[in-house]
C-alpha positions in Angstrom: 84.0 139.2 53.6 81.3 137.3 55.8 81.5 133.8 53.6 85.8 134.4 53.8 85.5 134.8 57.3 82.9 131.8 57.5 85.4 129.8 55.2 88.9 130.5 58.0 87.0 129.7 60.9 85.3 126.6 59.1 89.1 125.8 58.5 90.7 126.1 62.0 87.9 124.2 63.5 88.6 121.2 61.0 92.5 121.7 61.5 91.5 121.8 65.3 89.8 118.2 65.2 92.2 117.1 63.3 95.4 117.7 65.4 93.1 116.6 68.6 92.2 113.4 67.1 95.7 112.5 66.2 97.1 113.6 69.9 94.4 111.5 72.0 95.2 108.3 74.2 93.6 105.3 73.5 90.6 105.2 75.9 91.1 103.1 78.7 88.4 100.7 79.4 85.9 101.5 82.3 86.2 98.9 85.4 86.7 98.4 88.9 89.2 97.1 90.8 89.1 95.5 93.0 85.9 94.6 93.3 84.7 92.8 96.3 81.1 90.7 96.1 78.8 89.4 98.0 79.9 85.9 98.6 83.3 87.3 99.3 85.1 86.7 95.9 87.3 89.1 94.8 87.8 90.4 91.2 91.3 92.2 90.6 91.4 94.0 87.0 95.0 95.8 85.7 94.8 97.6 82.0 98.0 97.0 80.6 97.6 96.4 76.8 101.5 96.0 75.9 102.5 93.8 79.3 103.7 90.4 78.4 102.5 89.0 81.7 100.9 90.1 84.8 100.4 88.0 88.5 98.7 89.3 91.8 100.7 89.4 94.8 98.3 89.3 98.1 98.6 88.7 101.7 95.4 86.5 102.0 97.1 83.8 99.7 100.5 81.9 99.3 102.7 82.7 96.0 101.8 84.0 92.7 98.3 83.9 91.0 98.5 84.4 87.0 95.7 87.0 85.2 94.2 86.7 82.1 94.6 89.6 79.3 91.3 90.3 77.4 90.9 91.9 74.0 90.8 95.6 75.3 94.1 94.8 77.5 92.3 94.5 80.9 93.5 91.6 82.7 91.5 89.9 84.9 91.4 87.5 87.8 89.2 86.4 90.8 89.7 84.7 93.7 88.5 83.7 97.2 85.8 83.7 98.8 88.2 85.7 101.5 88.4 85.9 104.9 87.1 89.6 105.8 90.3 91.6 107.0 92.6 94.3 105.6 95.1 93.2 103.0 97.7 94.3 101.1 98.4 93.1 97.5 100.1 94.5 94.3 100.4 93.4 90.8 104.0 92.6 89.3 104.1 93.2 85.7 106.6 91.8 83.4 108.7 90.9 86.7 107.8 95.1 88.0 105.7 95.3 91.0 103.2 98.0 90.9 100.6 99.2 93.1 96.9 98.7 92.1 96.1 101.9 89.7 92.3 102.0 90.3 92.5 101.7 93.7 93.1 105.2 95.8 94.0 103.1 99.0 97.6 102.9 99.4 100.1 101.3 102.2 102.5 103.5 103.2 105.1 102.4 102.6 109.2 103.3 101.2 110.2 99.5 100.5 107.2 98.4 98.7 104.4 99.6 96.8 101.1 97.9 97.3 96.9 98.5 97.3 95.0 97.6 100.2 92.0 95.3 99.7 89.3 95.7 102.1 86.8 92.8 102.9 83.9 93.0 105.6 81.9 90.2 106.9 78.1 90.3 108.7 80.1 91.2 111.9 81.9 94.0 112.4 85.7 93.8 112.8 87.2 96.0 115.8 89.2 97.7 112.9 85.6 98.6 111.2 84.0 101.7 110.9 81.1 101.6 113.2 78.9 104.0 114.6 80.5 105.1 117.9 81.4 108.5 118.8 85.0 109.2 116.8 88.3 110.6 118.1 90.2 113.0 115.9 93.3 112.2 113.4 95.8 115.3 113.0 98.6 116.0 111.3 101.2 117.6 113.2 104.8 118.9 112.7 107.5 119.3 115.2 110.7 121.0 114.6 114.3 119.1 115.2 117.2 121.5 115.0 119.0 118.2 113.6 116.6 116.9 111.7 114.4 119.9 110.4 110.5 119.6 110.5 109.5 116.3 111.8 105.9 114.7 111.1 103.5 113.2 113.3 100.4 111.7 113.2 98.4 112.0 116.2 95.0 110.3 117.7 92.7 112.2 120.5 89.9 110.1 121.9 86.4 111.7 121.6 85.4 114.1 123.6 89.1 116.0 124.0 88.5 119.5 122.8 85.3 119.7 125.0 87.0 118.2 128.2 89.4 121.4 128.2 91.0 120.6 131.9 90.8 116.5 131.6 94.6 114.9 130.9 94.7 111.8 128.9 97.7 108.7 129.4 99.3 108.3 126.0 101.1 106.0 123.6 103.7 106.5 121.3 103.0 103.8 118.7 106.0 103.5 116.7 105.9 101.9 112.8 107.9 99.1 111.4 111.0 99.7 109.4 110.1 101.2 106.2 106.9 102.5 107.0 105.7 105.9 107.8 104.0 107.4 109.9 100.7 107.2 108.1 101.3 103.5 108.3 99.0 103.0 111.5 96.4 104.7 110.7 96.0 103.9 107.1 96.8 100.2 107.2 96.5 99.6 111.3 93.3 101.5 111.8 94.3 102.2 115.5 91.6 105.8 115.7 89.0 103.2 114.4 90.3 100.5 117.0 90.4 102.9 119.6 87.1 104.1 119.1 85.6 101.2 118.8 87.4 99.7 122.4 86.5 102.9 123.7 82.8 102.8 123.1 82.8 99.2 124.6 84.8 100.4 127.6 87.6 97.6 126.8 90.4 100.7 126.5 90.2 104.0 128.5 90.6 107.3 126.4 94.0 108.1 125.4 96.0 110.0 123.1 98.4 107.6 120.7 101.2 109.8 118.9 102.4 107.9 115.8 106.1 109.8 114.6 108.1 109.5 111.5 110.6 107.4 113.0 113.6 107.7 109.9 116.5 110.4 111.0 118.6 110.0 107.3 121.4 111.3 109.3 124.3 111.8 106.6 125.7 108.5 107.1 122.4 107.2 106.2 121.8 108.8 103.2 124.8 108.4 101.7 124.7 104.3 102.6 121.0 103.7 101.3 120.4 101.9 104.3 117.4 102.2 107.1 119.1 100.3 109.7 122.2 102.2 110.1 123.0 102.8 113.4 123.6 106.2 113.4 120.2 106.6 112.3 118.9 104.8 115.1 120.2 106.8 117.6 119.4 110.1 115.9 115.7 109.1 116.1 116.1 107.8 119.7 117.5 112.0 120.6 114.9 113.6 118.8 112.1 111.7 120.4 113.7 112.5 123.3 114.5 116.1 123.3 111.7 117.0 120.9 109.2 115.1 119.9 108.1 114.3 123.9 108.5 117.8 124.9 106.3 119.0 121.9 103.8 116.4 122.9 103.5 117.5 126.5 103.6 121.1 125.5 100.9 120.9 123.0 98.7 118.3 124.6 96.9 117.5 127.7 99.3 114.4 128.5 99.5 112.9 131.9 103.3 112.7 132.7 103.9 110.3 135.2 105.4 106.9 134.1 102.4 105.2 134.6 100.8 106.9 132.0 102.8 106.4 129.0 103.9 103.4 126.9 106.0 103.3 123.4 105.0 99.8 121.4 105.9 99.2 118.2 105.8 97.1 115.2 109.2 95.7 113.3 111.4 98.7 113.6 109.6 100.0 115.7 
């Protein structure tokens, strides 16, 4: 009984292996991408085994750059040295453009899909992380009987929740026409400009509320297209008669005109 039970579990482990080793992936080859070195060269790297050909797309440089494929299917190019600044690039396979799959930093974005490439220099940029005291980023929603739940992204300067009776001007910084409202922060770095102008008392404190600014009213949706005007002036009602009030409600805003500004990029 022992050496038949010894003999079916010696069996299932073999028919176990077996059906594993025929159902696994090819390993993908370990690498980074991008990779950014010291002299300011970067090294973009896309596994794609099967693609016939693949170029890099990037902001810091005119037109198309061609990579080369390896034997493992990595392909591979380098350039610069480049100018330290935030840029976004993208790979287009086979004619396909495709955001960078190695890298987790995204542009928000519903037009496009593309990485963001990161480069520093010896001195900091006013967009670069530096060790000042740091406002805080929050994810709001807002509700629009029209439009349904709304989302915001909002900035408060450092020191808010201590300052409890303190009221702050603020700026409703509105994104280009496909972004979203992540778009500013992610891409822009305005909580890491702010705090930076802040700590150098160039700006004074403020709160900067950065809204979705699509409606996809009906019309919209049904047309495919972001510059309809019907959308337009859906947004322009719900800023209006929601979005501002939820602002002022929830908080510590100065109201008078003085004190608030919209700016905008593109669409916005």
């Amino acid at each position: 009984m022992k050496n038949m039970f010894n003999r079916c579990l010696l069996l299932t482990a073999l028919l176990c292996a077996t059906v594993l080793g025929k159902g696994q992936p090819p390993r993908v080859p370990s690498f980074i991408s991008p990779q950014v070195n010291t002299d300011n060269t970067v090294v973009f790297r896309l596994y794609a085994p099967t693609a016939k050909e693949v170029k890099l797309s990037a902001q810091f440089e005119k037109g198309l750059s061609s990579l080369t494929k390896d034997s493992a299917g990595v392909w591979t190019i380098t350039r610069g040295p480049v100018s330290p600044d935030i840029y976004p690039y993208n790979f287009v396979v086979d004619g396909t453009s495709v955001a960078d799959p190695r890298n987790a930093n995204l542009f928000p974005n519903e037009g496009f899909q593309s990485s963001l490439l990161e480069v520093t220099g010896s001195t900091p940029l006013v967009h670069t992380l530096q060790k000042v005291p740091h406002g805080t980023v929050s994810y709001r929603y807002y509700t629009s009987p029209e439009l349904g739940e709304r989302p915001v992204v909002i900035y408060t300067p450092p020191g808010y929740e201590k300052e409890s009776n303190k009221t702050y001007p603020v700026l409703y910084l509105l994104h280009g026409t496909t972004d979203t409202e992540e778009t500013w922060t992610k891409v822009g770095r305005t909580h890491l400009i702010l705090d930076n102008l802040i700590a150098q008392g160039k700006a004074v404190p403020m709160i900067v509320v950065m809204p979705y600014g699509r409606a996809y009213p009906t019309i919209s949706k049904s047309s495919g297209s972001l510059r309809n005007w019907d959308n337009l002036q859906e947004i322009k009602k719900d800023f209006l008669s929601h979005l501002f009030p939820f602002v002022e409600q929830q908080y510590r805003v100065k109201k008078e005109a003085n004190s608030r500004a919209i700016a905008g990029f593109s669409g916005g």
